[in-house]
N, C-alpha and C positions, 0 to 999 in steps of 0.2 A: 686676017684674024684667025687665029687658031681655035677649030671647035674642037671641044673635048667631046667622046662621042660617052653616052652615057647605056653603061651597059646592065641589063638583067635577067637574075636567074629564077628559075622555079625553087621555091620554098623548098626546104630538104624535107621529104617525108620520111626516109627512112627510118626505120622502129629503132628504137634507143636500145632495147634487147633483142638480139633477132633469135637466141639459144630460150625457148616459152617450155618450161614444163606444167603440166596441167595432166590435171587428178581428176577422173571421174567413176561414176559408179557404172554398171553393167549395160552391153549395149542394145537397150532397149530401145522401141519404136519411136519413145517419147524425148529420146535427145539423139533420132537422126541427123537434127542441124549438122552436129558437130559431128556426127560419122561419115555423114556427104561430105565436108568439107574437108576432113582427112581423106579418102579415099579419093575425091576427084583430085588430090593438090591446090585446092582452091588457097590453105597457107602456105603454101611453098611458093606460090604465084605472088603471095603479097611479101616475099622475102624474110618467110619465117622457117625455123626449123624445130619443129612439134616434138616433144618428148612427153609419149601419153603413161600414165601409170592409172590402171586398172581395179580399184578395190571393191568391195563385197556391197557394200553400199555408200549411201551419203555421208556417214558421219567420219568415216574412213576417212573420206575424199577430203570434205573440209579439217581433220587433222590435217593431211599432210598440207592443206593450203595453209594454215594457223600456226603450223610447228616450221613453215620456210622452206618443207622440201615442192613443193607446188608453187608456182606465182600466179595460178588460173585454175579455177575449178568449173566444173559440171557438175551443176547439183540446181537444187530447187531455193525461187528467192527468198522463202520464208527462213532458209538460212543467217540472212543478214540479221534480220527483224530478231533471231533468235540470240547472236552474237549482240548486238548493240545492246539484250538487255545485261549481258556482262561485260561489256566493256569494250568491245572487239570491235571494230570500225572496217566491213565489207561493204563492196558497192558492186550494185548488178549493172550491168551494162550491156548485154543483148538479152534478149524473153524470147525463146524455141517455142513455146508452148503455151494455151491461152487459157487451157482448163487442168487439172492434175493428171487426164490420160489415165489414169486407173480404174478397177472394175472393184467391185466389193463383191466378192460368190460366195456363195454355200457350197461346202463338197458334198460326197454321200456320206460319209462319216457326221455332217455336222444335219442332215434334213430331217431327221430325227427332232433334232432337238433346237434349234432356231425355230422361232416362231414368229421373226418382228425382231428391231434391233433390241427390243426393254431385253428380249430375253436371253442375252450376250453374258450375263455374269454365269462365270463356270465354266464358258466355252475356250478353245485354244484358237486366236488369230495368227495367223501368218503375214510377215509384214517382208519387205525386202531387208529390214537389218534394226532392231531395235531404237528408236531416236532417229529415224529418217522421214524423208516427207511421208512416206504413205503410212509411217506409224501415225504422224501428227493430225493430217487429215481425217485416219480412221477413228482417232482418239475426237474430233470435233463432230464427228456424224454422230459416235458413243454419245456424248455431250449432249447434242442438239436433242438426243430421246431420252435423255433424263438418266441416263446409264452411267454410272460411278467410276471411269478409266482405268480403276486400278481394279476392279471385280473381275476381271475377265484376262488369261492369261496373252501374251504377245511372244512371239517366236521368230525369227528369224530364217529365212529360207530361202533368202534370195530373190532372185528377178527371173530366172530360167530356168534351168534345169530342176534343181533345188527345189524351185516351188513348185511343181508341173507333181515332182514325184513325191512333194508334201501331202498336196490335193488329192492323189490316187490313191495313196495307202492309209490315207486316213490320219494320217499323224495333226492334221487343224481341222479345225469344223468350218473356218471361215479363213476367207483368202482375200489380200487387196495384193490385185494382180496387174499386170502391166501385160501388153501385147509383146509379140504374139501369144506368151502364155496363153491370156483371158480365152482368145478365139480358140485354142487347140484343145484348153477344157472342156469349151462350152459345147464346142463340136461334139465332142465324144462325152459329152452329155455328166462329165464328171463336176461340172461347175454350175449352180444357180445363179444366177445375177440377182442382186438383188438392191446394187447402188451402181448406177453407169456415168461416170464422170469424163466420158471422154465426146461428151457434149454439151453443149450450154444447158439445156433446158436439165439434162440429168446434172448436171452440177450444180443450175440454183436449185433443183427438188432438195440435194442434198448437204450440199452448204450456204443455201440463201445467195448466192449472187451466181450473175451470168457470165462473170469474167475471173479466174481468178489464176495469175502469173506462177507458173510453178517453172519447169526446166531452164536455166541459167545459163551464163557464164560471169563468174564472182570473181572478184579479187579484192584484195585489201586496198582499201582509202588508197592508202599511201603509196603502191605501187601504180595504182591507176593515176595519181597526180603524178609520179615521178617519170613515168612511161608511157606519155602519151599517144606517143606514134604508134607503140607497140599495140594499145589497143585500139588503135583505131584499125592498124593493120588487122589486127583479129576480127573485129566487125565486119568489116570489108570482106572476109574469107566467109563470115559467117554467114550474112546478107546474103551472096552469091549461092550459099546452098538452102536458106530459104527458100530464097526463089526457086530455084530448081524441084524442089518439093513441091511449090503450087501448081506447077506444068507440070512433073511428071506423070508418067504412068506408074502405076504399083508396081509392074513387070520391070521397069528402064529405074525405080528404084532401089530396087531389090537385085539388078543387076549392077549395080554400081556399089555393091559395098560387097565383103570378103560371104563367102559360103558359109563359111561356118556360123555364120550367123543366124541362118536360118535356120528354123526351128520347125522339124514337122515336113512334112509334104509340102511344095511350093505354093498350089494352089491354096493349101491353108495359110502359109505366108503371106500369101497375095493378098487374101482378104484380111489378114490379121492387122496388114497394111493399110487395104484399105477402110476398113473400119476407125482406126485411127486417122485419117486423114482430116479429120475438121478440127484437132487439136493447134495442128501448127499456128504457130501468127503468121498475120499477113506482111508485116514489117516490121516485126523483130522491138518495135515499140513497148513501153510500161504506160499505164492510164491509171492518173491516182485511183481513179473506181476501186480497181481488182487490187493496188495497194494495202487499198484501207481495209479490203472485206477477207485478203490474208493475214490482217492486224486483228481482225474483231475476230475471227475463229481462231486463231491463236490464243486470242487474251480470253477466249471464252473456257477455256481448262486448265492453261499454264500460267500457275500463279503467279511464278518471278518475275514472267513479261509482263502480266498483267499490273504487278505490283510498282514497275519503273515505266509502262506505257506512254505516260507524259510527258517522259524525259526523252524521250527517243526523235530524232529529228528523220522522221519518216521520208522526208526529200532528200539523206542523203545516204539513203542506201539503196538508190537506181539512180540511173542517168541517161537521160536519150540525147546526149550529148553527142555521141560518136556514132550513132544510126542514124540518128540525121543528117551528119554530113554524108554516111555512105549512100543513102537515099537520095541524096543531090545528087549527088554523080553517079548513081544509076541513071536519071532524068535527061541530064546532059548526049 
């Protein structure tokens, strides 16, 4: 009798795109994920080839991801939340960061005349770029003291450079600042702290919860349905440089991404590093918790979201669909 021998393959993984362009804003502490994972090769390992485009801030970034020239952004998830209430259908699918990573300071220009957030109306905020997370964020702390959003001027200056030489000369009274910026101010004593978000306990003092999902990786609904492999390969790159963040050392992180990025003396690098160190996630997961409490400070000053709230199907603008499989086969 004749056996037929019955033969099988391994499931094709391969990414359905392997050409990923992706938009992100300035390379600050708080979406190292995605700078470790370009500079070790960690997607070139998963058989991708990265085309990064650079803008001034967030809302840059998600243009070009909304206008087609991006298929992937880096930016913060309150993004999506912000798009569903117009019509725009993103979905997050890795979480970098567990808290906003930002600092709220006083310059010397502003200790004059800050007294308390009430006394914000008049004063000039510096944000990384008008309509970005850390405008929105600063806009719910305003909120939370009873301070009117539109009373108080907002300026854009960036993440670096920009904002380091905002704070010195005096040009904002108030700064939400990102590392290493925060740490090189504070050092040289040009910055007050006066909201620390780049820890639990400072971020519920200051937005009522102890979790809340900000640094991304976004794409549109329909590209993440159409390109599964793709993102899962991107997970998979991305995972591998979380992890690497939780064992590293500040030093072996800071030598693993380009010079130029540092900012300042190393040793103030270092700690600018490690100050920031308890923002990262552990596993790259969403937890409706921090979902919901990036909905309610949202909806607590922005009318249009607040006014379609209802309509919004909050489970589908994240997915730990694709970090859990990379999580198994870490395990394995």
């Amino acid at each position: 009798m004749l056996m037929m021998a019955t033969c099988w393959s391994a499931p094709d993984t391969r990414p359905e795109k392997v050409d990923v362009a992706i938009a992100t804003s300035p390379s600050v502490i708080s979406y190292y994920s995605f700078e470790i994972a370009m500079a070790k090769g960690y997607f070139k390992d998963e058989g991708l080839n990265i085309t990064r485009s650079m803008f001034a801030g967030g809302p840059k970034a998600m243009q070009a991801l909304l206008g087609g020239s991006a298929d992937v952004a880096v930016s913060a998830y309150a993004n999506t939340l912000n798009m569903a209430a117009k019509g725009q259908n993103l979905q997050a699918f890795f979480l970098m960061i567990d808290y906003p990573a930002y600092a709220v300071g006083v310059t010397k220009a502003g200790q004059t005349k800050f007294k308390g957030f009430e006394s914000l109306p008049g004063l000039k905020v510096g944000v990384t770029s008008p309509g970005s997370s850390t405008h929105m964020v600063f806009n719910a702390i305003a909120h939370r003291h009873g301070v009117n959003v539109k009373s108080y001027s907002v300026i854009g200056v960036g993440a670096l450079a920009g904002a380091a030489s905002a704070a010195q000369t005096g040009a904002i009274d108030v700064l939400v600042g990102i590392d290493p910026v925060v740490t090189m101010l504070t050092n040289t004593g040009d910055l007050k702290i006066v909201a620390d978000l780049r820890t639990g306990a400072g971020t519920f003092e200051a937005l009522g919860s102890r979790t809340y999902p900000e640094g991304s990786m976004l794409a549109s609904t329909e590209f993440v349905q159409k390109n599964p492999k793709t993102i899962q390969a991107l997970t998979n790159a991305m995972l591998k440089a979380q992890l690497f963040l939780q064992i590293a050392s500040a030093a072996e992180i800071a030598d693993s991404l380009p010079k130029s990025y540092q900012i300042g003396e190393r040793d103030l690098y270092l700690q600018a590093i490690q100050n920031t160190r308890s923002v990262y996630s552990k596993n790259g997961r969403y937890d409706l918790e921090g979902i919901e409490a990036v909905l309610k400070v949202l909806t607590e000053f922005d009318a249009e979201l607040a006014a379609v709230q209802t309509k919004i199907d909050v489970s589908a603008t994240f997915t730990n669909r694709f970090v859990d499989v990379s999580l198994a086969a870490q395990k394995k």
